[in-house]
C-alpha positions in Angstrom: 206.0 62.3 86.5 204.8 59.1 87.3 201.2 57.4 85.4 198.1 57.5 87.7 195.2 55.2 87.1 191.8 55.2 88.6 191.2 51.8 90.4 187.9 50.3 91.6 188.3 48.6 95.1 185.5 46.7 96.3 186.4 46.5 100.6 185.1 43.3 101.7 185.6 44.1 105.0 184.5 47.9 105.6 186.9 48.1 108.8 190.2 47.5 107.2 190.9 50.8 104.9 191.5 50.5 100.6 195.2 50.1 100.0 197.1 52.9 100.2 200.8 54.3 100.1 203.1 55.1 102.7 204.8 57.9 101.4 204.5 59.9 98.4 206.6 58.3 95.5 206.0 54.6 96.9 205.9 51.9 94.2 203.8 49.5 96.3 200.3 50.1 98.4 199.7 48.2 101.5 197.7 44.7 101.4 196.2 44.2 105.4 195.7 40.8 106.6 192.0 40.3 107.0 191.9 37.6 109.4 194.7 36.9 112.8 197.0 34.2 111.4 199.9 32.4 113.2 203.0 30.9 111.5 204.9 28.3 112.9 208.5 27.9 111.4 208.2 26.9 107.9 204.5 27.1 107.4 202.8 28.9 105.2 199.0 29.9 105.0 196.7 31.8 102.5 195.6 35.1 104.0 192.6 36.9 102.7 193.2 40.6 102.5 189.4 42.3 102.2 190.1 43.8 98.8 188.9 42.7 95.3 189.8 45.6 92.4 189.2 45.8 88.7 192.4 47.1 86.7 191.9 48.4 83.2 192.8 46.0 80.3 196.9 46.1 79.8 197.3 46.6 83.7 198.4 44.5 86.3 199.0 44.4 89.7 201.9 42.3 91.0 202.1 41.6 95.1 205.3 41.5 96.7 206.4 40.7 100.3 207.1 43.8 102.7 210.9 44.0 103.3 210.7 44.6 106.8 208.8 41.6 107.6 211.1 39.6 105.4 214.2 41.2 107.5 212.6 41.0 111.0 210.8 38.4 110.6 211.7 35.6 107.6 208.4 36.3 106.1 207.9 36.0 102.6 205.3 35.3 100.2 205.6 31.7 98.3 204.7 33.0 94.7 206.5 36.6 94.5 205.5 38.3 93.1 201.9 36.9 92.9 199.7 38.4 89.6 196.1 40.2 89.7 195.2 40.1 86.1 192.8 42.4 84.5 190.1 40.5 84.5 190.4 39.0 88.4 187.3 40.2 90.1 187.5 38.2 93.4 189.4 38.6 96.7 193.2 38.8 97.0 194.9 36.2 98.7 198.9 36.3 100.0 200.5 32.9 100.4 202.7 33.8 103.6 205.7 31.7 104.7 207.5 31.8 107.4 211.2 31.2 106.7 212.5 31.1 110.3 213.7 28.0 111.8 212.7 29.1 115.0 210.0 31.5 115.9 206.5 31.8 114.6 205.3 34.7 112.9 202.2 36.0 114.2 200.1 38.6 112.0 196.9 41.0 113.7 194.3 41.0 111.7 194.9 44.5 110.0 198.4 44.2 109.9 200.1 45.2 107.0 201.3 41.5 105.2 202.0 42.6 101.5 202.5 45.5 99.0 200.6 45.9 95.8 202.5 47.0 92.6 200.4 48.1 89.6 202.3 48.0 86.1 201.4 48.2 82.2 201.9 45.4 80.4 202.1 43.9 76.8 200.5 41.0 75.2 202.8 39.1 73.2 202.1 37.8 69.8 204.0 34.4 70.3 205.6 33.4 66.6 207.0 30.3 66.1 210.3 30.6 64.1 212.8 27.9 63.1 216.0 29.5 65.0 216.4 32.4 67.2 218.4 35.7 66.6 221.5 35.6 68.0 222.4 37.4 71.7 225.6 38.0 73.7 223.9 36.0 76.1 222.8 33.4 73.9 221.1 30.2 75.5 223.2 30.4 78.5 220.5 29.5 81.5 220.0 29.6 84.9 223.0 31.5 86.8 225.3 31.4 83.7 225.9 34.9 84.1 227.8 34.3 87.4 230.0 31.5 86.8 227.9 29.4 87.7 228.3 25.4 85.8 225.5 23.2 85.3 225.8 19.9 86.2 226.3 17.1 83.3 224.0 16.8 81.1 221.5 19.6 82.0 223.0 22.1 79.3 222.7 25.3 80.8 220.6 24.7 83.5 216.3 24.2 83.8 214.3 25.4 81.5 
């Protein structure tokens, strides 16, 4: 059975509704695009959404792009997932982009732009050691799992 956590939602825009799920089961509620927006191909823009929350301390809320969009469409979000911390009182905001070569994207205002995934998290205690426990991985980097060689020099790939 999944967790449920109350949420306070302040609607800065009483006409667009609180987010909500889909269908039952859904891991992510529905962001709304406050404001008409138009996309040319590769632009990007900050939409307001109309909702500010306040999660309890160890939660946070992560927004992701909406798959369809993303398939029909090329629109993503530049910073996926973007982070609501705890504390964050004010508005969210999606950075949309528009990933087609071709065709603007154009959003309604009430459209449904992004989906808003709440998790727990931890806090880590960071503590600095001398050397690292070993791993089968060990400090292979970016894409070393796939065959994938670094160029010379870069030692396993950015940091």
């Amino acid at each position: 059975m999944p967790v449920s956590i109350d949420v306070a939602v302040r609607l800065l825009d009483p006409d667009l509704p609180a987010p909500s799920y889909a269908h039952p089961g859904d891991a992510g509620a529905d962001l709304r695009a406050r404001t008409d927006v138009v996309l040319a191909p590769g632009e990007r823009a900050t939409v307001p959404t109309g909702v500010a929350i306040a999660l309890p301390e160890g939660w946070a809320a992560f927004v992701h792009p909406r798959s369809g969009l993303a398939a029909r469409h090329g629109l993503t979000i530049v910073n996926a997932p973007g982070t609501v911390d705890a504390g964050y009182r004010g508005e969210i905001m999606v950075t949309l982009l528009n990933t087609d070569a071709h065709a603007p994207v154009r959003l309604a205002r009430g459209d449904r732009i992004a989906q808003l995934v709440l998790q727990q998290v931890a806090q880590a205690r960071f503590v600095p050691v001398d050397e690292l426990p070993t791993s089968a991985r060990g400090d292979g980097g970016f894409g070393s799992t796939g065959g994938w060689t670094p160029p010379a020099g870069t030692e396993g790939g950015p940091r």
